[in-house]
C-alpha positions in Angstrom: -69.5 140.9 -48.4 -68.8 143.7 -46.0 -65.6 142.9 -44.0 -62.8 145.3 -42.5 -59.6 143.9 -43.8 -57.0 142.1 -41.6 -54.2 144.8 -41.6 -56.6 147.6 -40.5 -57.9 145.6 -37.9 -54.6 144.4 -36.5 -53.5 148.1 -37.0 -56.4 149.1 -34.6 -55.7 146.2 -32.1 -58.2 143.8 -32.8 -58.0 140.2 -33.5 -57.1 140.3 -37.5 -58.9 137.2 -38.0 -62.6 138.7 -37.0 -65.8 137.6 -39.2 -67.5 139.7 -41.8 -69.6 142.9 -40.5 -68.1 145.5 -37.7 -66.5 144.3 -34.3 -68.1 145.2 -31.0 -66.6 148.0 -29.1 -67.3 150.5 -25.9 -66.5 154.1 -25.5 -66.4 155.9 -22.3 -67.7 159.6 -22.1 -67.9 162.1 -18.8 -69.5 165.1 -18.6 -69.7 167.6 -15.4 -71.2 171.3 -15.1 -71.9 173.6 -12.1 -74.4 176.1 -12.0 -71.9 179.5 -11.2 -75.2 181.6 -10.7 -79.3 181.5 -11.2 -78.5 181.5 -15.2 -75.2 181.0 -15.6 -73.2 177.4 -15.7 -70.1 176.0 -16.5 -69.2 172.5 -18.5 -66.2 170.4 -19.4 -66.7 167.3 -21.2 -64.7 164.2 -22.6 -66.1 161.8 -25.2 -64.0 158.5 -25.9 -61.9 159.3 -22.4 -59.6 156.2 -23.2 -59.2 157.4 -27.2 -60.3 153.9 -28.7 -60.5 153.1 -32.2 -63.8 151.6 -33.4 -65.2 151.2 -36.6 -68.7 152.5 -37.9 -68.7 151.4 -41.3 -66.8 148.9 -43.1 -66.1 149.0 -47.1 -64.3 151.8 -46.7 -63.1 150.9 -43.0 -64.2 154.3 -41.2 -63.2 154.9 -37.6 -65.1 156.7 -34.9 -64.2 159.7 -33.9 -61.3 160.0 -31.4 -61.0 161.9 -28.2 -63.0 165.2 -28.0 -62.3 167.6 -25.1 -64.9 170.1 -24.7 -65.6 173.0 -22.1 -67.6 176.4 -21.9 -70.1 178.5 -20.2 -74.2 178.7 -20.8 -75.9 181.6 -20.6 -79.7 181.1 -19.5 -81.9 183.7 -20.5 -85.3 184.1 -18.8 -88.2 186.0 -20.2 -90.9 187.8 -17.8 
């Protein structure tokens, strides 16, 4: 039977009592760029914004991964 145990689940805030398989979840990412010039654009991105644990496998209990910050430039290069 594949079940998260009752301590890990309390530890991540659930209900500890929760039925065998994973427990539902929702994860908020954003994501913005602006072009800076005809081939050049800039990016910052968040993924999990609020940091929430989830779990994506049980038997070991595995999180999801937990707030990513990311930012940088592309470069656009056009042939003739």
């Amino acid at each position: 039977m594949n079940f998260i145990p009752a301590a890990t689940l309390a530890d991540a805030g659930y209900a500890n009592a929760y039925p065998a398989g994973l427990p539902g979840y929702a994860v908020v990412d954003f994501t913005v760029s602006r072009s800076i010039g005809r081939n050049l654009q800039a990016f910052f991105g968040v993924q999990n914004l609020f940091d929430k644990v989830y779990f994506v496998q049980t038997n070991p209990s595995t999180i999801g991964t937990p707030r990513l910050v990311n930012g940088g430039v592309r470069v656009r290069f056009s042939g003739r």
